[in-house]
C-alpha positions, 0 to 999 in steps of 0.5 A, spaced: 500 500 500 503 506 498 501 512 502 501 520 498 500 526 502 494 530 498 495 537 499 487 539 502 488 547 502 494 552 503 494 560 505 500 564 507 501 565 514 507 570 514 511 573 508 517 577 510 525 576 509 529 571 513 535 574 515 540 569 517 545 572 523 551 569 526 552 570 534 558 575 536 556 576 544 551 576 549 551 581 554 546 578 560 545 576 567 549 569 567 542 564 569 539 567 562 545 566 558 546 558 561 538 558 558 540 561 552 546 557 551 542 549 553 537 552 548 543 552 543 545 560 543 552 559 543 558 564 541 558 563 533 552 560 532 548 561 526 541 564 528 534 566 523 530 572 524 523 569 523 520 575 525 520 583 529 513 584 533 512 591 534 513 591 542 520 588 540 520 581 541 523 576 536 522 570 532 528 566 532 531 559 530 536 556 533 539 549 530 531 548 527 527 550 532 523 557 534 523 562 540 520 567 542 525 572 544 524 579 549 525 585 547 530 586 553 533 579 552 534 580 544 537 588 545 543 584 549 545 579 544 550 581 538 549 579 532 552 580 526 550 578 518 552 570 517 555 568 510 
């Protein structure tokens, strides 16, 4: 028996650009930064920009999964344009 997946509807639920960023530094207290760090936000590490809310907060992927990301958190991590 072999199984096909069947596309029933589809709509668009964000459009925008995807910014690829590289880690350089994180500026924060030292509990936040071990979070960030077992969620896979190291030194160096290749981070998406989903999406920018209006009040500040950021969609982010780190290593395939999304995060929601403060405003305050997301002002103390340093970033620059990844290759």
């Amino acid at each position: 028996m072999r199984l096909e997946e069947k596309r029933l509807s589809s709509r668009e639920i964000f459009k925008g650009k995807i910014v690829e960023l590289r880690v350089d530094q994180v500026e924060l207290p030292i509990q936040t930064e071990r979070r960030l760090e077992a969620l896979g936000l190291t030194l160096g590490s290749s981070v998406t920009v989903m999406n920018k809310k209006k009040h500040g907060a950021v969609i982010i992927k780190i290593r395939g999964t999304r995060f929601a990301v403060g405003k305050y958190i997301g002002d103390h991590i340093q970033v620059r344009k990844g290759a």
